[in-house]
C-alpha positions in Angstrom: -78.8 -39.5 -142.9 -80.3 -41.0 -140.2 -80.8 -38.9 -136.7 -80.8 -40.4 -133.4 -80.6 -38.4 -129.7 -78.0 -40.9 -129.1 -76.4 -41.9 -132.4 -73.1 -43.7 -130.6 -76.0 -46.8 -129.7 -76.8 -46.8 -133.5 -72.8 -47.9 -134.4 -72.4 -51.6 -134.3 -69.1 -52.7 -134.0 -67.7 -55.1 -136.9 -65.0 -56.7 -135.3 -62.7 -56.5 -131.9 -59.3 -57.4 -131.0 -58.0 -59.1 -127.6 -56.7 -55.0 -126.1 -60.6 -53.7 -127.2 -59.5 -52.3 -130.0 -62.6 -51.9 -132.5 -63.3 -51.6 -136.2 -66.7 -49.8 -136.9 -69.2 -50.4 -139.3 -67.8 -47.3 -142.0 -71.5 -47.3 -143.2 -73.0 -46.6 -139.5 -70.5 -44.0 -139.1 -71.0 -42.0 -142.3 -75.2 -42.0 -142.1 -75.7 -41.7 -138.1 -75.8 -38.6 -136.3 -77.3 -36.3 -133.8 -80.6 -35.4 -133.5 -79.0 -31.9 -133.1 -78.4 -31.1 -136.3 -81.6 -32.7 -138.0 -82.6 -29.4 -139.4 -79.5 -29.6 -141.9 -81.2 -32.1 -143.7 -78.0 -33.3 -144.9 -76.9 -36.2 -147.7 -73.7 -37.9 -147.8 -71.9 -40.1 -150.5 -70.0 -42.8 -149.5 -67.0 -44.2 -150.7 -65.4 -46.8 -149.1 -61.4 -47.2 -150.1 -58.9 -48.8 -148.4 -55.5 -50.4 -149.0 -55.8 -54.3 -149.8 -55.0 -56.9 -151.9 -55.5 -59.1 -155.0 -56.4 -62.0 -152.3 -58.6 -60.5 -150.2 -60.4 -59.1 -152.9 -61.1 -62.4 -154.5 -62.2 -64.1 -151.1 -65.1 -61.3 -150.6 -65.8 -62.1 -154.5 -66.0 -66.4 -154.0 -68.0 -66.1 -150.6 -69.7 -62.4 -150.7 -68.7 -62.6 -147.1 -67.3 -58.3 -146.3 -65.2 -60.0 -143.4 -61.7 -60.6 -145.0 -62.3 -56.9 -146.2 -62.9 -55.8 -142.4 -59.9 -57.7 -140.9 -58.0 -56.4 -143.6 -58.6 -52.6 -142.8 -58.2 -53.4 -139.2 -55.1 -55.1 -139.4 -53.5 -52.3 -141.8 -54.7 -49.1 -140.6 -55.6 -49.5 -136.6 -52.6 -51.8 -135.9 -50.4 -50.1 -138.6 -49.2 -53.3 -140.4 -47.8 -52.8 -143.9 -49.8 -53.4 -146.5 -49.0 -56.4 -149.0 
């Protein structure tokens, strides 16, 4: 874990859409938190999971490049398309 006072300016943003809809970076989110609660001297695992397909898969494979996964997961579960 990784405490800040402020953790929220520790959470870049991966992608947003034209309304300011944003899709977080799931690793800032799962290892940044308050200052507060430093004393529980906490661990997390991570697993990342989410809906996709055969496609996007292989385009993160060929390039190494995370963003197909990202617009993936943003399209599918913050704009609630179906996934294919």
């Amino acid at each position: 874990m990784k405490y800040y006072k402020k953790p929220d300016e520790h959470i870049r943003p991966v992608m947003q859409d034209e309304k300011g809809g944003i899709l977080f970076n799931y690793y800032d989110l799962a290892v940044n938190k308050s200052s507060t609660w430093k004393h529980q001297e906490e661990f997390r695992y991570i697993y990342f999971i989410v809906p996709s397909n055969p496609n996007v898969l292989d385009a993160w494979k060929r390039t190494g490049n995370p963003f197909p996964i990202y617009q993936h997961t943003y399209e599918h579960l913050q704009k609630g398309k179906e996934c294919l």
